[in-house]
N, C-alpha and C positions, 0 to 999 in steps of 0.2 A: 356345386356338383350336379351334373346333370343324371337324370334318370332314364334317358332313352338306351337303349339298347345296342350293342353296336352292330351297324349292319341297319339299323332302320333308316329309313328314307331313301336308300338308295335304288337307282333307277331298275328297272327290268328289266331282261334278258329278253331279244326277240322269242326268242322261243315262249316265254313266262306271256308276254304281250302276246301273240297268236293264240296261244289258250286262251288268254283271258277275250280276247273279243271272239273268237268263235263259240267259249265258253256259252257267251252270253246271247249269241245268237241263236244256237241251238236250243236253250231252256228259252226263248222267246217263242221260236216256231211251235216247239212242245207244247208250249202255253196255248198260243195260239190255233193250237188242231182241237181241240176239247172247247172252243167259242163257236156253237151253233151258228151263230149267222155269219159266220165266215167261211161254211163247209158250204159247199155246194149238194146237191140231192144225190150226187154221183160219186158223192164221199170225196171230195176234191179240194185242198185247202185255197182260198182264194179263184177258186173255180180251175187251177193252172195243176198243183202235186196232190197227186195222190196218195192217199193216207188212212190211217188206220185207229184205232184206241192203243193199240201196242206199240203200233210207230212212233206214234208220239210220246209215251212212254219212253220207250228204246231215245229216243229227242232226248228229254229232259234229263235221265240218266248219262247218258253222253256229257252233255250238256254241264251235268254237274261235275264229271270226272275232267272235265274241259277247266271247271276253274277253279278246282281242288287242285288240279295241276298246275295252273298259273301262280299259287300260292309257294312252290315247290319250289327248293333249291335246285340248280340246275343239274346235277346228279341225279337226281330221281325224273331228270325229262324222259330218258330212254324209257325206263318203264312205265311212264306215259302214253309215250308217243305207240309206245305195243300193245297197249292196253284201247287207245284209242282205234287203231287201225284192225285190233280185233273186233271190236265191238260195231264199227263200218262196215266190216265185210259181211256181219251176222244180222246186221240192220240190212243188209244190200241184198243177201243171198238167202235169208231164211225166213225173212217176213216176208209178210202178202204187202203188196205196196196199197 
């Protein structure tokens, strides 16, 4: 008798796959703006985006909602993908870059 669960192992949903790699990119960048010698003196990550202690932040939160989502049945992607696109425009339009 097996124990696995049914439903495990099976493949991803593009949709679930998009989270999960942008997921991961975002808590990367995040990560990555809080590493002193990768900011430039002009607050500039990698010398190219500019950025902030809250951006990055606002990153990393994204970022986790990115692969909490990817975990997600795909019913629950709509309120995802609104939650994502809010949180974009609040990162785009209300922070200081």
């Amino acid at each position: 008798m097996s124990t696995a669960r049914p439903g495990a192992g099976t493949t991803k949903t593009p949709g679930q796959l998009f989270a999960l790699v942008f997921g991961a990119v975002y808590v990367l960048i995040g990560i990555l703006g809080f590493i002193d010698p990768l900011v430039s003196s002009d607050d500039k990550l990698l010398g190219i985006f500019g950025i902030s202690a809250l951006h990055n932040v606002a990153h990393l939160a994204v970022g986790a909602l990115l692969l909490i989502g990817s975990r997600a049945p795909d019913r629950a992607t709509a309120t995802q993908r609104s939650t994502r696109s809010a949180a974009c425009c609040i990162t785009r339009f209300w922070l200081p870059d």
